[in-house]
N, C-alpha and C positions, 0 to 999 in steps of 0.2 A: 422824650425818649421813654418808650416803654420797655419796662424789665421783667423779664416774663421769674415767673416765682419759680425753684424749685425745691425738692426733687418734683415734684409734682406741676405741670404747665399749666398755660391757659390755653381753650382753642378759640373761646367765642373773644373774648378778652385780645386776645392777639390778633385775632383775623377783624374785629371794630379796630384796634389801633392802625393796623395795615390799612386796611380800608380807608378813615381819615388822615394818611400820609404818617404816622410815627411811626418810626423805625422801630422796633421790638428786639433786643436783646434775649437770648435764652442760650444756656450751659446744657449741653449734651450729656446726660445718662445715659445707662447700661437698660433701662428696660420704657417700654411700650408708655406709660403717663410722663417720663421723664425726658421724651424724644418727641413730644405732638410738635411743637416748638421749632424743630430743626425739620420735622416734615414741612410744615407750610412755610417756613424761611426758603428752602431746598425749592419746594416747587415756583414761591415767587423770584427764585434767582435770587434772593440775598444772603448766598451763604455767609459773604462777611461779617453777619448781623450774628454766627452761629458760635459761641465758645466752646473749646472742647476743656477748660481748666478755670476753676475760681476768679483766678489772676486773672485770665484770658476776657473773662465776661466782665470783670472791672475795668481792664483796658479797652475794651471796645466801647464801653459806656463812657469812659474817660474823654476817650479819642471824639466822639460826637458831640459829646458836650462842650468838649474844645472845638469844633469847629462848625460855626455853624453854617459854612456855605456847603456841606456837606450834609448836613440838617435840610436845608431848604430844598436842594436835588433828591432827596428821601421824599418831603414832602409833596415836589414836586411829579413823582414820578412812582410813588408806592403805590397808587388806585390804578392806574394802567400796568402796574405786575402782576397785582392780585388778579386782574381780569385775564391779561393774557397765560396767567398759571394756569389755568382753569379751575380753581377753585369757587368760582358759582355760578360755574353754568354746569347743572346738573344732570344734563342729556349728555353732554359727554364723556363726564367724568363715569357718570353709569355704563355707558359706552366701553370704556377706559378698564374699567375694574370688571368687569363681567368677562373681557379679553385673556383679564390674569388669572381670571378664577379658570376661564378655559383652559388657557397655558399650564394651570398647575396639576390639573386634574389631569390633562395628558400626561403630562411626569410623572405623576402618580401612578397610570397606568402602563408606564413601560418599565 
């Protein structure tokens, strides 16, 4: 189980643990270093991995430690979230984000 640190996350740190199947832990804050964490949990589909309270992030660490056939399907199945999130294939994601930068600049403009 990886437990991502706060207030401040990890991205490379969390995205190697993803990568090698450990599930990553991380407590949602109010601002932009304290939420990398719940961005890439979010995009690989494992919000359940995301606390929004102290307690929350203790229980969900709790909860996997206690079970590890729940551990093993993490392990089994984190390297094909992270791929299908698209988090590194980076033609798309480029793709992807140049679309929002479109979209915002139109709003901008009206």
């Amino acid at each position: 189980i990886g437990l991502d640190t706060f207030p401040y996350h990890g991205t490379t740190t969390t995205m190697e643990a993803l990568w090698m199947g450990v599930p990553v832990v991380t407590l949602a804050g109010a601002w932009h270093a304290s939420r990398v964490g719940v961005s890439i949990l979010a995009r690989v589909k494992a919000e359940e991995l995301i606390a929004a309270t102290p307690s929350d992030y203790l229980k969900i660490a709790t909860t996997l430690a206690n079970k590890p056939d729940v551990m093993t399907e993490f392990r089994r199945h984190l390297r094909s979230m992270v791929v299908r999130g698209g988090l590194t294939d980076g033609a798309s994601f480029t793709t992807e984000i140049e679309g929002a930068y479109q979209d915002a600049w139109e709003k901008f403009l009206q």
